[in-house]
LUMFIFI-706635 format. One record per residue (C-alpha): residue in one letter; chain; residue number from 0; x, y, z. Coordinates in Angstrom, 2 decimals, padded with zeros to 5 digits. Example, Ala and Ser with C-alpha at 12.3 -4.5 7.8 and 13.67 -1.06 7.14 Angstrom:
<sites>
SITE  aa  ch    i        u        v        w
SITE   a   A    0   012.30  -004.50   007.80
SITE   s   A    1   013.67  -001.06   007.14
</sites>
This chain:
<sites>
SITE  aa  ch    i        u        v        w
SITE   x   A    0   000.00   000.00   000.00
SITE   x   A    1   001.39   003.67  -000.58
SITE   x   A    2   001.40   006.81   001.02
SITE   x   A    3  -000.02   007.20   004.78
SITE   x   A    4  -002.52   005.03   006.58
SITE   x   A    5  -005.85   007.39   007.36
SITE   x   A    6  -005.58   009.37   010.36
SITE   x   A    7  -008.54   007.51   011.94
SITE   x   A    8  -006.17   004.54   011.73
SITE   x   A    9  -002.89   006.39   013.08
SITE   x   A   10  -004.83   007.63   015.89
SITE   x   A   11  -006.40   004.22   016.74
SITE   x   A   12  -003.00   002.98   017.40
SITE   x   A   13  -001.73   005.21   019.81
SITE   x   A   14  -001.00   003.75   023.46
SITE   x   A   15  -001.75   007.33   025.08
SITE   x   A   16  -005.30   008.76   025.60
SITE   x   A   17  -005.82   012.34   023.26
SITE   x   A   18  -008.70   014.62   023.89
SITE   x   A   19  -008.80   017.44   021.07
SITE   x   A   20  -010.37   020.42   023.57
SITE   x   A   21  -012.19   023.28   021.43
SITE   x   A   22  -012.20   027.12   022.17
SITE   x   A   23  -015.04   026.78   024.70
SITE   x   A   24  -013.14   023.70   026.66
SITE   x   A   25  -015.86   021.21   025.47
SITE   x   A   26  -014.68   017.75   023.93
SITE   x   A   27  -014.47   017.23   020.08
SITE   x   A   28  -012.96   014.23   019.93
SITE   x   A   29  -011.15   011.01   021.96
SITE   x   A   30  -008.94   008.64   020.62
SITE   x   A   31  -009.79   004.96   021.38
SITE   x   A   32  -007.04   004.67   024.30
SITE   x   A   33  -008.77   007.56   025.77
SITE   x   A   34  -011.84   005.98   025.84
SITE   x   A   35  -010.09   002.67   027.53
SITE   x   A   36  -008.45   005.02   029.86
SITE   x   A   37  -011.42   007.15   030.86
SITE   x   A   38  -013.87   003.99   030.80
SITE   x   A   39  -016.79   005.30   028.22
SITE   x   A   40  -017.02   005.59   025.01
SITE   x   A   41  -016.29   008.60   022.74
SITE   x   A   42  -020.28   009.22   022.64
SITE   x   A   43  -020.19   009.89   025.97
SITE   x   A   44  -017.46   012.34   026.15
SITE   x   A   45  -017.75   014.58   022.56
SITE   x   A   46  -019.89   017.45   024.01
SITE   x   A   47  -018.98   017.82   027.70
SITE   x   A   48  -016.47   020.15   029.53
SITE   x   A   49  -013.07   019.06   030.00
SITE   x   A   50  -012.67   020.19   033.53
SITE   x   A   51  -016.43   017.95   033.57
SITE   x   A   52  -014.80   014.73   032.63
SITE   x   A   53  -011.12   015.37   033.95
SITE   x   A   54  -010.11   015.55   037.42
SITE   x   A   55  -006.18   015.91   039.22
SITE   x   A   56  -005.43   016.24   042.90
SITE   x   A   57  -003.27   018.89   042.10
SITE   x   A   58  -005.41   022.30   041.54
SITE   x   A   59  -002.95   023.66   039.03
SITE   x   A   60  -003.74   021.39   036.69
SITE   x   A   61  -007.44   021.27   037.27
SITE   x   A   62  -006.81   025.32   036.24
SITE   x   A   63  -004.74   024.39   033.24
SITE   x   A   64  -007.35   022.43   031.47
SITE   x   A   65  -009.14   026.01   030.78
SITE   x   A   66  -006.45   028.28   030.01
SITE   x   A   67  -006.46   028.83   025.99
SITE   x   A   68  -003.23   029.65   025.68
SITE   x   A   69  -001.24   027.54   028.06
SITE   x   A   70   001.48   024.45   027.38
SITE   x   A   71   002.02   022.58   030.21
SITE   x   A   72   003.42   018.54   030.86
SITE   x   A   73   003.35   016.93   034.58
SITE   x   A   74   004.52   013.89   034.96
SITE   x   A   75   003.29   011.21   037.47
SITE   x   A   76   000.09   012.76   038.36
SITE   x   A   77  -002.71   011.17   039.79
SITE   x   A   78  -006.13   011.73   037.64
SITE   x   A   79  -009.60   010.43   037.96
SITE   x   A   80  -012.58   010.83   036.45
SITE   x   A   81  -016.55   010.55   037.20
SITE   x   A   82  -015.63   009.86   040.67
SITE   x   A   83  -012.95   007.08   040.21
SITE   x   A   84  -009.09   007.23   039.68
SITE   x   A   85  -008.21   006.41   036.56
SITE   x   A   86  -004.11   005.95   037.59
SITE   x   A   87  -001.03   008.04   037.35
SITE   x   A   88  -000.06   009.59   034.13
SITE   x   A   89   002.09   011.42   032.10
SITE   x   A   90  -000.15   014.84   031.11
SITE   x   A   91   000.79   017.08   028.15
SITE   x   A   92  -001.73   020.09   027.27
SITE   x   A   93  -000.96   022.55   024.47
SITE   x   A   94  -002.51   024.66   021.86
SITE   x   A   95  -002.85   023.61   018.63
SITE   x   A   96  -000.25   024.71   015.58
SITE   x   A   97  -003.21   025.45   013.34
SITE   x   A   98  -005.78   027.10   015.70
SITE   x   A   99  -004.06   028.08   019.23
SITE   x   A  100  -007.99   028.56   020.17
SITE   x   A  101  -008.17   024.39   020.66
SITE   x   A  102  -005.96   022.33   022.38
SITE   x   A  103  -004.83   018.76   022.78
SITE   x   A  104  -004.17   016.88   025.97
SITE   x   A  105  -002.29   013.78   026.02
SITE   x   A  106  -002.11   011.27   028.81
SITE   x   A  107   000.12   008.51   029.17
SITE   x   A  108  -000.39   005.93   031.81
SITE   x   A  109   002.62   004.74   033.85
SITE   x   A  110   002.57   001.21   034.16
SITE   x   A  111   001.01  -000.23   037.56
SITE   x   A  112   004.19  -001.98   039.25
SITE   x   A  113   006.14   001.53   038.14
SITE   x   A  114   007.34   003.93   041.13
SITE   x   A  115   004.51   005.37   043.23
SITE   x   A  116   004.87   009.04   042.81
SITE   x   A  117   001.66   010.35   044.51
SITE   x   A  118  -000.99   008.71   046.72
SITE   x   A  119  -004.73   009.35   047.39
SITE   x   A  120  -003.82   010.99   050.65
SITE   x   A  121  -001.39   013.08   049.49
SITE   x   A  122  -001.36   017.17   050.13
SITE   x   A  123  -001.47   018.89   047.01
SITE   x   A  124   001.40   020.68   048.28
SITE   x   A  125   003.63   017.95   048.52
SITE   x   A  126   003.89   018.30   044.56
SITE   x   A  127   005.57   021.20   044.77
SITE   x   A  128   009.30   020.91   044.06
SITE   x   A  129   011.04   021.40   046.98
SITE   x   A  130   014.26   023.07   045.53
SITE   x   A  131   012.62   026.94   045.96
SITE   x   A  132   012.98   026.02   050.35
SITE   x   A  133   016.56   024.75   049.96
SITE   x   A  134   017.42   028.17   048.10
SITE   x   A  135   015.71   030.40   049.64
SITE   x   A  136   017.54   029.30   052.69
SITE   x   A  137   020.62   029.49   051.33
SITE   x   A  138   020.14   033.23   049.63
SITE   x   A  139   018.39   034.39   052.92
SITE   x   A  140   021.57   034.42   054.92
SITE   x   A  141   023.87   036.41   052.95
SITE   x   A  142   021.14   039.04   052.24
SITE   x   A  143   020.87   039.45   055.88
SITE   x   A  144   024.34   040.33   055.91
SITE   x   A  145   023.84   042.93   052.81
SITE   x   A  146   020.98   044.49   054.63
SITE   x   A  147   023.12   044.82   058.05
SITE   x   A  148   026.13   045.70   056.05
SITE   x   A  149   024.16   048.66   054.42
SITE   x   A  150   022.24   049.76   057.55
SITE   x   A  151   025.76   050.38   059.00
SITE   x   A  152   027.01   051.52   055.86
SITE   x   A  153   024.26   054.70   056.17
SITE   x   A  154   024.92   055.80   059.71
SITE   x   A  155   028.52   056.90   058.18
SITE   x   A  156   027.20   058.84   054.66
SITE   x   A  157   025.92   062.53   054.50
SITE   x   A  158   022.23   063.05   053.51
SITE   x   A  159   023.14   062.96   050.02
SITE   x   A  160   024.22   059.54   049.24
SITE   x   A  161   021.78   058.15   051.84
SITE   x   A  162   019.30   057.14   049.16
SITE   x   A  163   021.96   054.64   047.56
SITE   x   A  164   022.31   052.35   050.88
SITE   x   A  165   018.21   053.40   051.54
SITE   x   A  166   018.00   051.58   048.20
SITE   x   A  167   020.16   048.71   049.02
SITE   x   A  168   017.89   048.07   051.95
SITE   x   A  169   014.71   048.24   050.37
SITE   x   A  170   015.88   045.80   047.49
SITE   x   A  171   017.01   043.32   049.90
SITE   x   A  172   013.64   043.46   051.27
SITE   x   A  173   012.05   043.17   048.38
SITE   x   A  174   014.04   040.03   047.25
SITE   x   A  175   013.23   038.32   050.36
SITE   x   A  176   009.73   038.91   050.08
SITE   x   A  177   009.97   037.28   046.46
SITE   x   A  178   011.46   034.13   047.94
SITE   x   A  179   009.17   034.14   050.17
SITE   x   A  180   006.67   034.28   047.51
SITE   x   A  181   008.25   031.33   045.86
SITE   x   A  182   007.92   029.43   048.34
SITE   x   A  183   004.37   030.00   048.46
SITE   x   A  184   003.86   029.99   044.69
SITE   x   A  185   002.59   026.23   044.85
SITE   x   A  186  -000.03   026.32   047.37
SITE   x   A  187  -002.15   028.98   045.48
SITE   x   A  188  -002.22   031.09   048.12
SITE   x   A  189  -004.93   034.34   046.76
SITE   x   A  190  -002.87   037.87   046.39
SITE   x   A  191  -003.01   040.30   049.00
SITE   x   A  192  -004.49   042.78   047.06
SITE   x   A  193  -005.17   046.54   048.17
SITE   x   A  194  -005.47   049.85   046.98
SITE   x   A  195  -002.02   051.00   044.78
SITE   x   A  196  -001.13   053.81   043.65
SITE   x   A  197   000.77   052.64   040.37
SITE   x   A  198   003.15   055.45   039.92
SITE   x   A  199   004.47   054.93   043.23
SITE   x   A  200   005.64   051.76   041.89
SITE   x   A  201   006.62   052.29   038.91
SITE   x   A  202   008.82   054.77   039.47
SITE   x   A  203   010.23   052.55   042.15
SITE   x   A  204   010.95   049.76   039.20
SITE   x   A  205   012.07   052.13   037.32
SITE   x   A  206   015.19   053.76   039.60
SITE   x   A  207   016.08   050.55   040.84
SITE   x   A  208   016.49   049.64   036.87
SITE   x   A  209   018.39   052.41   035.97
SITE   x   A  210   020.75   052.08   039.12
SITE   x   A  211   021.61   048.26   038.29
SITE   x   A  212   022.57   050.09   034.84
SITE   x   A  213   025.11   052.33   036.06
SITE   x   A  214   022.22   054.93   035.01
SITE   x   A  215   023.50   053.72   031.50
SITE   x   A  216   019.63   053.72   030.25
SITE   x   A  217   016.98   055.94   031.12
SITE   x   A  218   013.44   055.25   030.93
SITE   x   A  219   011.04   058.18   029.85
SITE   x   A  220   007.66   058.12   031.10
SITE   x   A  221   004.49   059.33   030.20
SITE   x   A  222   001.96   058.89   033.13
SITE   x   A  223  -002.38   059.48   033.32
SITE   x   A  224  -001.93   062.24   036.35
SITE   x   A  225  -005.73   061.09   036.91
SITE   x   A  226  -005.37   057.55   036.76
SITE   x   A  227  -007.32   055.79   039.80
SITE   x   A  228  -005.71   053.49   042.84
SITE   x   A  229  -005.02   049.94   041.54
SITE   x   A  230  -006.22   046.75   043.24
SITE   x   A  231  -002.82   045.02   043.38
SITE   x   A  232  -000.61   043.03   045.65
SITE   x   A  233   002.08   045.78   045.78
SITE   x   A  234   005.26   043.21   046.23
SITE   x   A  235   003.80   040.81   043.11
SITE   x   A  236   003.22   044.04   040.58
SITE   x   A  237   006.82   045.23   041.76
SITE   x   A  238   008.23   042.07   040.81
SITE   x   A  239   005.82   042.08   037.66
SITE   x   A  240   007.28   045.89   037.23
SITE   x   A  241   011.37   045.07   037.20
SITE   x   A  242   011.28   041.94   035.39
SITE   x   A  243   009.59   043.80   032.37
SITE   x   A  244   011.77   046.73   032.43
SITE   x   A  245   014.87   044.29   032.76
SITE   x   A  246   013.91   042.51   029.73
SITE   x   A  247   013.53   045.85   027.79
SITE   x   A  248   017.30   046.67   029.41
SITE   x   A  249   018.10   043.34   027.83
SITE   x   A  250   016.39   043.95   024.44
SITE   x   A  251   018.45   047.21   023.90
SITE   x   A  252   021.40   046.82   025.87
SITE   x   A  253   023.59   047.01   022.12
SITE   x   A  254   021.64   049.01   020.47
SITE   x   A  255   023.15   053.15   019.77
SITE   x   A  256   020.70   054.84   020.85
SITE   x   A  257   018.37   052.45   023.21
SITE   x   A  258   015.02   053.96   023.91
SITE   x   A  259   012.96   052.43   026.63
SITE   x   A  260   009.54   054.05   027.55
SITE   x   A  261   006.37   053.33   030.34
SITE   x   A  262   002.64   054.98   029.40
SITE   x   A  263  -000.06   054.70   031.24
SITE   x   A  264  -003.59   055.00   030.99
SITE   x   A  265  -007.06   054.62   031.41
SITE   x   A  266  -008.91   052.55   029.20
SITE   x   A  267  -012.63   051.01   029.05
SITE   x   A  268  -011.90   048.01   026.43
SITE   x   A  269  -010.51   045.48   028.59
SITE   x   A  270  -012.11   042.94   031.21
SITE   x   A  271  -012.58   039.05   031.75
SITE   x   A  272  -014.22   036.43   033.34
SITE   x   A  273  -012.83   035.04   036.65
SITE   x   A  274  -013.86   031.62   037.46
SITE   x   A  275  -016.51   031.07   039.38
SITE   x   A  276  -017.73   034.34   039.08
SITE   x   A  277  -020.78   035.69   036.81
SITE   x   A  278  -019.64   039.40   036.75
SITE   x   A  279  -017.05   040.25   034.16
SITE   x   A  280  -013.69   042.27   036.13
SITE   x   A  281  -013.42   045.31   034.25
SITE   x   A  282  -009.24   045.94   033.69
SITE   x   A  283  -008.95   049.66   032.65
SITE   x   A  284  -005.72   050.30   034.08
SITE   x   A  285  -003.17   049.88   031.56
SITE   x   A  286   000.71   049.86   031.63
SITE   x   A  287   002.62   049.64   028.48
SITE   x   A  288   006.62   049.00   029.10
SITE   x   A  289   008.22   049.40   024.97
SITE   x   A  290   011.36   049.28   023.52
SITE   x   A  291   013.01   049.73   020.33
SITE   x   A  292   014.78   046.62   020.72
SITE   x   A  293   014.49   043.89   017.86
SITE   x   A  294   011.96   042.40   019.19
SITE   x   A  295   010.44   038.38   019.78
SITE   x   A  296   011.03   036.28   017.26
SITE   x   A  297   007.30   035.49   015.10
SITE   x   A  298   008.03   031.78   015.72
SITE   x   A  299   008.16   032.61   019.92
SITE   x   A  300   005.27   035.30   020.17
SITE   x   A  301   002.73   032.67   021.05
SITE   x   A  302   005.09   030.53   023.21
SITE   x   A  303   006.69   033.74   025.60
SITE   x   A  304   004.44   033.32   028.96
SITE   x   A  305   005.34   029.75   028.78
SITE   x   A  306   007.88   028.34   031.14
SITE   x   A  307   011.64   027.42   029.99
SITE   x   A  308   010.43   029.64   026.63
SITE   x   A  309   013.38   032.29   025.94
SITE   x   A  310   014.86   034.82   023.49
SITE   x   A  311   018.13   035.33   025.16
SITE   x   A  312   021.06   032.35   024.78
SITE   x   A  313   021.75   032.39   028.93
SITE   x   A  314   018.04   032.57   029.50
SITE   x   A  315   015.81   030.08   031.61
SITE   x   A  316   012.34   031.59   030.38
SITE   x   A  317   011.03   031.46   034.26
SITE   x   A  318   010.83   035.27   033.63
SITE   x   A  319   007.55   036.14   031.65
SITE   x   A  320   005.76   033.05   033.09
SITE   x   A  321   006.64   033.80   036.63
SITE   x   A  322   005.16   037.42   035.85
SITE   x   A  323   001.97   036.13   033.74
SITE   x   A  324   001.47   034.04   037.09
SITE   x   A  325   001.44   037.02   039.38
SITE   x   A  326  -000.52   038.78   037.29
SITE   x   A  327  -003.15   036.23   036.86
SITE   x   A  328  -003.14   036.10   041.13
SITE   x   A  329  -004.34   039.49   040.90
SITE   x   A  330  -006.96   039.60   038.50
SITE   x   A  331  -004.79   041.33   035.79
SITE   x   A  332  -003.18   040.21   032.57
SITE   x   A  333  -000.52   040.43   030.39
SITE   x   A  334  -000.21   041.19   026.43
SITE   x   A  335   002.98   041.51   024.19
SITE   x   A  336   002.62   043.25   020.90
SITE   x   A  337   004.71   044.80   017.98
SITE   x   A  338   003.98   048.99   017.54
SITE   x   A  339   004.99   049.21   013.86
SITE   x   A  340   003.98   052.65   013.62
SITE   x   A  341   006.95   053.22   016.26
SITE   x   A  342   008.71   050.34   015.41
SITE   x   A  343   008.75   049.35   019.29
SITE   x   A  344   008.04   046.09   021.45
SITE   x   A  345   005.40   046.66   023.72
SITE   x   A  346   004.36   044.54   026.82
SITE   x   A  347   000.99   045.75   028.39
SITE   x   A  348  -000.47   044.97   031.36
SITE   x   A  349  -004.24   045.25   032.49
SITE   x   A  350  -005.10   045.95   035.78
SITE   x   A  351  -008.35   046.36   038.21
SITE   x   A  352  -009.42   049.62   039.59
SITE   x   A  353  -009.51   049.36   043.40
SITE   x   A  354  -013.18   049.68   044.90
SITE   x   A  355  -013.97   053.32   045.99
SITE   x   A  356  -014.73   053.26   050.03
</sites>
């Protein structure tokens, strides 16, 4: 026989169970392992809800199974379904090439005298890799020493070099508070959110930028003087604020005449749809952080909030998804675009107004 067997046929004899997810997370179709593995028939499962039908102890990948635009693998999770385990897996969930609007999920089953990796009475938090304790133990101590090293340092400066140890201090805080955060990152812990005003902390982000530059970049900005308080976790958006602006720094860093800018405004377009809640969240507070660096690659632009995704040769890609995750805890979002007009990168973020008293 020539050429390639049917699809039908090529998907028939696949050991792992596929689920083809559409834009509103309802089933299209099931391969035939998938219906072995889930225990009905493909009948049964075209038409329902993913999240419906699949079930993990692990709450982060209960949430992944309704993100559009998220890639994601686990391996050696427990999953069940219609109120029976089903087994460990392997899970794999990504977009599709041709439509990033549906996805496919692939599960593997581990074989049933393989290593136990997770039992019934497991804490979901027990998932969580436990390498983020071990080093924020071992950072923790010498920035103690940085922060009493500069505390000592400022009793012995005039007024006017103050600010430099005052800054030393308040990154060292700030650090902490992000390992502390990563610690914490697994057990989905909600945001403490309050009232922000966002030029406070932008202009923060944006001095403590310029100072790890040697003030070799400056960042222009072009602020909304009547732009409301922000409902924010002030310690996630700071960490949301610096790793932006770094990445610009990193985007222009060899560039003649780098050109780095933050706008923000007011805007009525944006809002979405929190789980579990009927009410839209309107997000009219917008930040845009451009550059007239070169830009992502076309062949990354979809892949960039994704971890272990990165444009730079030393880069780990933890960056963009760490900050899509913090802004997600908050109710906000994050967009990257290309301003031809200006020939600039441009990462925006959407934010909530904070509730008037």
């Amino acid at each position: 026989m020539n050429g390639f067997p049917p699809a039908d046929q090529i998907l028939a004899g696949l050991s792992q169970a596929l689920i083809v997810v559409d834009a509103e997370h309802l089933i299209t179709r099931v391969n035939p392992s998938g219906e072995a593995l889930l225990g009905t028939s493909a009948k049964n499962l075209v038409g329902r809800r993913v999240d419906q039908v699949l079930h993990f102890s692990d709450p982060r990948l209960d949430a992944a199974l309704i993100e559009r635009d998220i890639s994601l693998t686990a391996r050696g999770v427990m999953i069940s379904g219609d109120d029976r385990r089903l087994g460990i897996v392997d899970f794999d969930i990504h977009p599709l090439a041709s439509d990033t609007d549906w996805r496919l999920i692939s599960l593997s089953p581990m074989p049933q005298d393989g290593p136990i990796l997770e039992s019934e009475n497991d804490d979901s938090s027990n998932l969580a890799i436990r390498a983020p304790d071990i080093l924020s133990h071992e950072i923790k101590n010498p920035l103690a020493a940085i922060r009493g090293a500069a505390q000592l340092l400022d009793r012995q400066l005039d007024e006017t070099q103050k600010p430099l140890t005052q800054m030393i201090t308040a990154e060292v805080e700030r650090v902490v508070n992000l390992l502390n955060r990563m610690q914490t990152l697994s057990s989905n812990q909600p945001a403490q959110t309050k009232p922000v005003n966002i030029h406070t902390l932008i202009d923060r982000a944006r001095r403590s930028t310029e100072a790890a530059t040697g003030q070799a970049v400056k960042i222009k900005d072009k602020f909304d003087p009547s732009l409301p308080d922000a409902l924010i976790d002030p310690d996630a958006m700071m960490q949301v604020l610096t790793n932006v602006l770094a990445n610009a720094v990193d985007a222009t860093r060899h560039l003649p005449n780098p050109e780095i800018r933050i706008i923000t405004r007011y805007s009525f377009g944006a809002s979405l749809s929190a789980q579990g809640e009927n009410a839209a969240i309107r997000l009219p507070i917008q930040i845009m952080v451009c550059d007239n660096g070169p830009g992502v690659p076309a062949e990354l632009e979809r892949e960039i909030f994704s971890p272990f995704v990165s444009t730079k040769k030393e880069g780990q890609g933890l960056g963009l998804a760490l900050v899509k995750k913090l802004m997600r805890d908050m109710n906000g979002r994050i967009r990257y675009d290309r301003e031809n007009q200006y020939e600039m990168s441009r990462f925006t973020l959407f934010l909530p107004v904070a509730p008037k008293n």
